[in-house]
N, C-alpha and C positions, 0 to 999 in steps of 0.2 A: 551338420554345421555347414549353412554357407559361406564360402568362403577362399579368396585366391588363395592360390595351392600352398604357396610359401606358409603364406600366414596361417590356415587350415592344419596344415599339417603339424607347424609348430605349435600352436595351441593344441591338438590334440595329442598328443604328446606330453606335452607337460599337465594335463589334467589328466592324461588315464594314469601317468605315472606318480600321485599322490593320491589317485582315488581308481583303485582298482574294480568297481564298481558301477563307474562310468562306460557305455559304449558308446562312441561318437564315430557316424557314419560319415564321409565325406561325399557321398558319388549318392544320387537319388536312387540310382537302380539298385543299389544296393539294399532299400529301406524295405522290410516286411513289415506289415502292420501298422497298427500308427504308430508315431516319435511319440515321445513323451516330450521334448522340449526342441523348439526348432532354435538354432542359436548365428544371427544374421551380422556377419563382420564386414562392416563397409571400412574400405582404405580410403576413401576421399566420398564429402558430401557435397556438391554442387545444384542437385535438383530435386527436391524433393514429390515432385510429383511421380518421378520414376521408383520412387522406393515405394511410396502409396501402392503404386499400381501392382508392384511385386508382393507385397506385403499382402494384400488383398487378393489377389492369387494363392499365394500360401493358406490362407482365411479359409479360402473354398475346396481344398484339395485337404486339408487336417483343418476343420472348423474347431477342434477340440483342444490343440496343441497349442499351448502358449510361448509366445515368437519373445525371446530376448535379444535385441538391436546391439551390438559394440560396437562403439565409432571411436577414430582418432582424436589424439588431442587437441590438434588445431580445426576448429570444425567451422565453416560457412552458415550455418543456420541455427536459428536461435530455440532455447530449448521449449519456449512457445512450440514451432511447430515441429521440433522433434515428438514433443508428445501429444502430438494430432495425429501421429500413423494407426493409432489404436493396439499398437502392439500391448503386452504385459509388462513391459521390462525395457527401460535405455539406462546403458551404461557406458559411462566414456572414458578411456583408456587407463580401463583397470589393473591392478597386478594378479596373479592367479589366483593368489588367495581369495581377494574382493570378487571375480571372476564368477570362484568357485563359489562363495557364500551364495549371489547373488544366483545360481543354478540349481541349490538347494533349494532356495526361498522361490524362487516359480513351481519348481518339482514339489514344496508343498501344497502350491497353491495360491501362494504370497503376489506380492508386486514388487519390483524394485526401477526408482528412478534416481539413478545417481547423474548428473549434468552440471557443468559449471560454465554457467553460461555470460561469467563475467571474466574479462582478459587481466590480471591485476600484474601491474609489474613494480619492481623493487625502485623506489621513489632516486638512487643512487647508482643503479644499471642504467646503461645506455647501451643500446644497439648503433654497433660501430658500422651496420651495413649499411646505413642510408645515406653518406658521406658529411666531409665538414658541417656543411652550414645545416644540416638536420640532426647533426649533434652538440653543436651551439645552441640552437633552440630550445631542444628537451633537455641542455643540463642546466638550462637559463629558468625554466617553469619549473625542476625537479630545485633548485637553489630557492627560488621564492617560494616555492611550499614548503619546503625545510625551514626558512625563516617565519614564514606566517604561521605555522605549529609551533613555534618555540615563543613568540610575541602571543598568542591567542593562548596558551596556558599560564603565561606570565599576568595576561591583564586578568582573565578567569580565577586564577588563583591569589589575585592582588599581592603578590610578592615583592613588589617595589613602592617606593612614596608616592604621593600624589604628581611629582615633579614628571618624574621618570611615566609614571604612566600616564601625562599627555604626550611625552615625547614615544614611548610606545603606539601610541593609536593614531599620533600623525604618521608615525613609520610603516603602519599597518596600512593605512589612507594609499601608502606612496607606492606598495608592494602592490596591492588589490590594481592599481590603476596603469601599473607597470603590465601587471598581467594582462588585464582587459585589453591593453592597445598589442599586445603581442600575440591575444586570442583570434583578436580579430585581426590582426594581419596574418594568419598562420593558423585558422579556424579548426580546418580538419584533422588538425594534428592536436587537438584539445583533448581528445581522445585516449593519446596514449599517459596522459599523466596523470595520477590520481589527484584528486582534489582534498587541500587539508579537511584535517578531523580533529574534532577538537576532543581532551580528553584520553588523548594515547599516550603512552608512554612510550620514551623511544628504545625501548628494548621489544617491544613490540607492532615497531611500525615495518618489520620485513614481513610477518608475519601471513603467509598467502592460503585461504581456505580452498580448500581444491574442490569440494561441490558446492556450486552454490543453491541447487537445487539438489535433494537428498531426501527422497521417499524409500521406506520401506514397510512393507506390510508384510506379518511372515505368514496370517489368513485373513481369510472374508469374512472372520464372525465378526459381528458389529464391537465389539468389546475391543477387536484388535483396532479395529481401524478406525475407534475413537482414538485408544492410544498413540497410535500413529501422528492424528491431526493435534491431541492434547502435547506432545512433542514437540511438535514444528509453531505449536503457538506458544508455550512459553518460551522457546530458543527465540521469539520475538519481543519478550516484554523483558526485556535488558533493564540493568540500572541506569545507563547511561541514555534514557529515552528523550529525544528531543520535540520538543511540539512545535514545528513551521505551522500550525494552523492561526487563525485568529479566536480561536475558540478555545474549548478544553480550561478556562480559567478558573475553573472549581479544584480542578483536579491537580496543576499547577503549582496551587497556592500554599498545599499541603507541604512539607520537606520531605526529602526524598527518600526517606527511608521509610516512612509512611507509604508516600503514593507507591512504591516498589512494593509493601506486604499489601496495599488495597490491591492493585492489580492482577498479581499473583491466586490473591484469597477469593477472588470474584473467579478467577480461572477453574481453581478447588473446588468451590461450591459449586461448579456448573456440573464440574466432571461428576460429583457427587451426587445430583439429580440425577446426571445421567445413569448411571448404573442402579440408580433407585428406580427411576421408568423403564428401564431393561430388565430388571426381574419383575417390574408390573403389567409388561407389554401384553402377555398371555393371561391374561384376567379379567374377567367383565369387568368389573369396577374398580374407581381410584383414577384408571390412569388419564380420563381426559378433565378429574377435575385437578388433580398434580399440575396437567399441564396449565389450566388457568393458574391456577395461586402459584408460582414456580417463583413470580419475580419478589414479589415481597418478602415471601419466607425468605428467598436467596439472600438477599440484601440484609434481612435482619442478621441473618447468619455471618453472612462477612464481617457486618458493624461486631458484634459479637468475640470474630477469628480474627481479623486481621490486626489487633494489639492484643496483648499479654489480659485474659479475662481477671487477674489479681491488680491490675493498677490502677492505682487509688488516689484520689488529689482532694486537698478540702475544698468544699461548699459552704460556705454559713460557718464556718467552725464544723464539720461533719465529713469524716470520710466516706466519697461516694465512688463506687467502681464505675468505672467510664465507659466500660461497654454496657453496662445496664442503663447508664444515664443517656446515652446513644441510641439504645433503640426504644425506649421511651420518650424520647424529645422530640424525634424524628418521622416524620410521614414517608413511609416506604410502598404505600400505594400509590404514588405519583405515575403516569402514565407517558413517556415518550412517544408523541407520536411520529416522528423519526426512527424509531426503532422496527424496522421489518418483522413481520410475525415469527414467534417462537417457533414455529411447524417447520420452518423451510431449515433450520437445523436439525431439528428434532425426527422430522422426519425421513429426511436421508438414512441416519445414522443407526436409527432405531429400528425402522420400518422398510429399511433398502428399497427407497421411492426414488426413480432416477430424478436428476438435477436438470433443469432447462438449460443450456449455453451457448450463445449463438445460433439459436434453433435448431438444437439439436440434445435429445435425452439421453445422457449418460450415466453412467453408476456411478457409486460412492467410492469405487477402488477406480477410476480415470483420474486422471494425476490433474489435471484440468477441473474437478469435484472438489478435491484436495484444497487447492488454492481459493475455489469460490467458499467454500466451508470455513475456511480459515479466514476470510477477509470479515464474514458474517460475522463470528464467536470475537475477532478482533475487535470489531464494532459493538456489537453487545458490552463486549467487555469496557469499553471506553464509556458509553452512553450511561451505564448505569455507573461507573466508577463516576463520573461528574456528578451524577444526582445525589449517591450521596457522600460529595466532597462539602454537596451545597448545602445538603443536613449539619456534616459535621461543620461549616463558617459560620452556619446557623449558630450551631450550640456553642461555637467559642466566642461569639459576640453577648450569649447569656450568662458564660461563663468563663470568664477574662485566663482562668489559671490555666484553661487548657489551649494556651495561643502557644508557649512554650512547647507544649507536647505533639502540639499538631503541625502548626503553621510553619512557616519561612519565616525567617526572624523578621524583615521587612514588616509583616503582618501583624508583629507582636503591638508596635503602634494603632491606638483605639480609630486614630484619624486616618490611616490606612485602610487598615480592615473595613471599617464602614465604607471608604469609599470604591473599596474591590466589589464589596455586597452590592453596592449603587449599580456597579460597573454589570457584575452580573446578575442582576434585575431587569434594568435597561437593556441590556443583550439579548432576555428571555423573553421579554416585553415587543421588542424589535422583530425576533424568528417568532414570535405568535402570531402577530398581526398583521406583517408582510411581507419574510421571506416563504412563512411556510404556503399560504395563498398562493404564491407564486409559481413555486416551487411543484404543489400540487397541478397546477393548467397545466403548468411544464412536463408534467409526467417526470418528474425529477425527484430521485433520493441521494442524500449527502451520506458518504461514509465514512469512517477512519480506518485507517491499515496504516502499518508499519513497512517502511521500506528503508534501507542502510541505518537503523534503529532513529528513523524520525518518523515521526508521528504526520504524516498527510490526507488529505481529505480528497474524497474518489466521488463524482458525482455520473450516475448510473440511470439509464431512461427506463423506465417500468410503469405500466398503468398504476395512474393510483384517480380515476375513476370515484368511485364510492370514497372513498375520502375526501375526495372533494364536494361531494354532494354531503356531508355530516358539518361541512365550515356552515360558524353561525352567519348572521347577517353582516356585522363588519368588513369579517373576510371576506365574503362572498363578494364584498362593492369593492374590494382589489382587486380579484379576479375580473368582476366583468369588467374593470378599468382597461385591464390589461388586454380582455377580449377586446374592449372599444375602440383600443388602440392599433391592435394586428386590424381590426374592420375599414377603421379610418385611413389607415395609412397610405393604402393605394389610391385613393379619391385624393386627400390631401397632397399626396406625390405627383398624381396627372394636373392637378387646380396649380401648384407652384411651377410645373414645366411649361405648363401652357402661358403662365403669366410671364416667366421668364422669357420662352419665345417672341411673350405680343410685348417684351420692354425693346428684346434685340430688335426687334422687327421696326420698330418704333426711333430706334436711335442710331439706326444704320439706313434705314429707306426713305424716314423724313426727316428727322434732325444731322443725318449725316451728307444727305442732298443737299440739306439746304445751306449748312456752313460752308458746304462745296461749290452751293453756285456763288453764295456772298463772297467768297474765298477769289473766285475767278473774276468777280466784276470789278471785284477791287486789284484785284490784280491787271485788271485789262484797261480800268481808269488809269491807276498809277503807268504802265506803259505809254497812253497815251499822252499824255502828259511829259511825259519823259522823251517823247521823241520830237514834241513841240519843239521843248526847248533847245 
């Protein structure tokens, strides 16, 4: 254990005395052999390139021994580059219990990142050290977001008449702009006050998660460290998911207890392949055509799982089960090409092929792996949840009974619906023909991830090459628009400067001489004239 003495000694102490088991050395000279587990207690972090450098010492001296990092509560650096040291393990100010888990879990092999790397405080505390007028402020922003969650559940949950709730939402007008001029005079203190959420209940708004980053792996076989990632992404697909995108309107449109078992049931059926290509993986055959047909099957599977396979609604006078009429009505070979290839999930997990990130190849257990993996299967999971949201707006315009069963009530209207269907056609029509062009010159893919349960869109620079050379002739006259334009622009930019120059040049050296000599003769007549008289 490294570690100042104090702190060393009392940690070692209360861990040999509930695990007798335990030998923790404090002094190096003392070590015979290699440690089984080095365990690095920093009291304060300031620099993280001094810890790199130690850490990577330790690397070379026990290349074998896996380094668990405990840091303080209050920490300077964010858990980003906490887990860039390439340690096994950061844990931040655990009790001994957690401590001790997390010492077993490297001892077998495991990983643990526990980090919270968000400061969240009780929207009704105030810290009395920063004097008067900086505790007028934050109890003044902690009052308006007390009031703006109690008006935003009121207008959400339409609990009052039409009256009351225009005087609500002017009241809301008056808070929002109240805050804004208070933001901006008082900018960096924006920081410490949470921003309303809609949707809490207030027996639940003290309520402070202590990691907000929380990995654990208790091994390296591929089985665990699905489970691990399968973990951290359904603790993502909440019911309470919000979509800030302009997009996602398939998925949307559905009610929400639908779109919660789609999302969910697309998660299931993925993990369910997977451990289907993990007992294939050792096989000549099967497993690279599973991997082509993966999407369609999946999808029929969901249409299938994600509602009750016995419910029944009439057709024609005819009871029809709705998950058969689902994936018969439905084209589930449609093809996303936004959707990054299957492999770059598939094969981390399966095949422990390191991950590219930031130029640099890391395994599937670096917590940095974790997150890229998770944003991937996130996106997956959204892209194909839209396609077939678009199947099922499909079948509820053929089949009016199931507006009720699927839709948003808004939706149940024929005159609606049709014009959502418009809405997303036009949309599809729009990203086929000239964002995707674009997008591809660009070296650009659009993603979805989930961050404080809203649904955001992450645009990411990657070759995409060969995809641009497959766009038909349409596309392609975007793209070169677009090339003609980055070629033009410089010519076009020196032809406007120079013209600009030869206008000044033009209305300062002769038209402004020349007002100036008219200017003066007139002025030197009228003198003379003036002193005749």
């Amino acid at each position: 254990m490294i570690a100042p003495s104090l702190l060393g000694e009392s940690l070692a102490l209360q861990l040999t005395s509930q695990d007798n088991n335990l030998e923790i050395i404090l002094d190096r000279k003392n070590i015979i052999g290699l440690p089984k587990l080095i365990i690095f207690c920093l009291e304060d972090i300031e620099f993280s390139n001094a810890i790199e450098l130690e850490i990577q010492r330790l690397k070379e001296k026990w290349d074998k021994t896996p380094i668990l990092i405990v840091i303080p509560k209050s920490i300077k650096l964010s858990s980003t580059v906490l887990m860039t040291f390439g340690c096994e393990g950061v844990i931040q100010d655990p009790t001994i219990e957690l401590l001790k888990d997390a010492i077993n879990t490297l001892l077998g092999g495991g990983r643990v990142f526990k980090i919270n790397n968000e400061t969240n405080h009780n929207s009704n505390s105030i810290n009395n050290s920063y004097g008067l007028g900086h505790w007028l402020l934050t109890s003044g922003l902690s009052q308006i977001n007390k009031d703006l969650n109690t008006i935003e559940y009121m207008i959400e949950k339409k609990t009052v008449s039409i009256f009351y709730l225009f005087v609500l939402i002017g009241r809301r007008r008056e808070l929002l702009t109240a805050k804004k001029l208070i933001l901006w005079l008082w900018g960096p203190l924006e920081v410490l006050i949470d921003s309303p959420k809609k949707n809490i209940r207030e027996d639940n708004r003290n309520i402070i998660k202590k990691y907000s980053t929380d990995i654990t792996i208790m091994s390296s076989s591929s089985l665990e460290v699905w489970k691990a990632i399968y973990n951290r992404v359904n603790e993502r697909l909440k019911e309470d998911l919000r979509n800030s995108t302009d997009e996602l309107s398939a998925l949307f449109s559905l009610n929400v207890i639908k779109r919660n078992n789609l999302l969910r049931t697309l998660l299931n059926e993925f993990s369910i392949v997977i451990n289907k290509l993990d007992s294939q993986k050792n096989q000549a055959n099967g497993f690279e055509h599973n991997l082509l047909s993966i999407t369609p099957e999946l999808r029929a599977n969901t249409l299938r799982n994600f509602i009750d396979s016995y419910d029944r609604l009439q057709k024609n006078g005819v009871d029809v089960y709705i998950s058969d009429f689902l994936v018969q009505n439905s084209q589930l070979n449609v093809l996303d090409e936004e959707l990054p290839p299957i492999n770059l999930i598939i094969d981390p997990i399966l095949n422990d092929k390191p991950i590219l990130i930031d130029g640099k190849y890391l395994s599937i257990e670096d917590p940095r792996s974790f997150f890229q993996i998770e944003m991937l299967i996130l996106n997956w999971i959204f892209r194909n949840a839209e396609l077939v949201s678009e199947e099922i707006i499909s079948s509820c315009s053929e089949w009016p009974e199931l507006r009720k069963y699927f839709l948003n009530k808004e939706l149940i209207s024929t005159r609606e619906l049709e014009r959502k269907r418009n809405h997303i056609n036009t949309n599809n029509q729009l990203q086929n023909l000239f964002r995707k062009p674009v997008r591809l010159y660009e070296s650009k893919r659009l993603y979805y991830t989930v961050r404080n349960n809203i649904i955001e869109k992450i645009i990411i620079l990657e070759p995409r090459d060969e995809e641009l050379k497959r766009l038909d002739w349409a596309q392609k006259q975007i793209a070169f628009i677009i090339e003609l334009r980055d070629a033009l622009a410089p010519q076009v930019q020196a032809i406007i400067q120079y013209l600009g120059d030869f206008i000044v040049l033009i209305l300062t050296k002769v038209v402004g001489r020349s007002i100036g000599l008219i200017g003066r003769g007139i002025a030197q007549g009228m003198g003379k004239n003036l002193s005749k008289g």
